[in-house]
Structures are given as structure tokens and as C-alpha cells.
N, C-alpha and C positions, 0 to 999 in steps of 0.2 A: 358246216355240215348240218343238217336239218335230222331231227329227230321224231320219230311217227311211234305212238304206240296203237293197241289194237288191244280189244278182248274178246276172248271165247267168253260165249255166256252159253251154257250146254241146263237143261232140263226135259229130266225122263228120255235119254238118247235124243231129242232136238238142239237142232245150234240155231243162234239168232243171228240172222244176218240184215243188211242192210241194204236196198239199192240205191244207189250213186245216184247222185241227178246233175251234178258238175258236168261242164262240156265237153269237159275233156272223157269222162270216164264212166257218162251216163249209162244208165240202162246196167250196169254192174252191178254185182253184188258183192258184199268185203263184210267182214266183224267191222262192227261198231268202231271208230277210230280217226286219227287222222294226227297232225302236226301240233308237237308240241310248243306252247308260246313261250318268248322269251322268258329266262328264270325258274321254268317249269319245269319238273321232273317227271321223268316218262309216266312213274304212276300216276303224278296228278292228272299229265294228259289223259293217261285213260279213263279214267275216272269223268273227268270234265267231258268227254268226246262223247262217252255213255249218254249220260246225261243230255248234249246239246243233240246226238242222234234221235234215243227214244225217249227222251224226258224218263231217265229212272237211274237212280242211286245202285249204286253197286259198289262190294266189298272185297278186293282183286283178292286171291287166295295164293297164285305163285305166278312168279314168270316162267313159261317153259319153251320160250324160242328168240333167238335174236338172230339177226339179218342184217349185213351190212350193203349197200348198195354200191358200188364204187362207181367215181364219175369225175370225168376235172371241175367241174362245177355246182353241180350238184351230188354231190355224193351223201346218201341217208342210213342211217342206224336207224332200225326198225323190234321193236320192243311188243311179244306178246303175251298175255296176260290171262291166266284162269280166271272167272267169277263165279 
């Protein structure tokens, strides 16, 4: 199972978001995120995905959503995050 975290980054009622440039998925827009590496815990992914998105540190404040994705093969737990 593949594990994805994401975060909300919200200031002054604005949310940051990001467009996709992958092949699959370009031209979208999503929170800051993406597939956690082996050994790595959803926060560190997000934390780490912040970072390799917009080059910037962030300090997660809570989780407030989980998603499972079902699938014979690919099935993903999806983790999102306040900043």
C-alpha cells in the first residue's frame, strides 16, 4: 500500500496550492504533497514534499483528513495536514 500525505498551507483565507507537471497529472493543481519514501512517516512526508515543492520549512499543526483509496494493486492511505 503506498502512502501520500498533503498539506493545507491557509494565510489570511488564501490556500497554496501547486500545479502538477508530471504526465500523468499535469496542468493540475493539488496541496503541496506527494508519496511517502520507504521508512518514512506521513508527517515526515509532508513536511519533506513542502519543502522539495516550494523550497520552504513548515511546521504541520494537526491532521484533519484521511482517505483510503482501494484497489487490487494499488491501493493508497492518503494523510492531510494543517500548516
Amino acid at each position: 500500500m503506498k502512502l501520500t500525505s498533503f498539506t493545507l498551507i491557509e494565510k489570511d483565507d488564501n490556500y497554496l496550492l501547486v500545479r502538477e507537471n508530471s504526465l500523468k497529472w499535469k496542468g493540475h493543481w493539488f496541496f503541496p504533497g506527494g508519496h511517502a519514501k520507504k521508512d518514512e512517516s506521513p508527517e515526515q512526508a509532508a513536511t519533506r514534499e513542502v519543502k522539495e515543492d516550494i523550497s520552504c520549512d513548515v511546521d504541520l499543526k494537526e491532521m484533519f483528513y484521511t482517505k483510503y483509496n482501494p484497489g487490487i494493486l494499488n491501493a493508497e492511505l492518503c494523510f492531510y495536514y494543517y500548516a
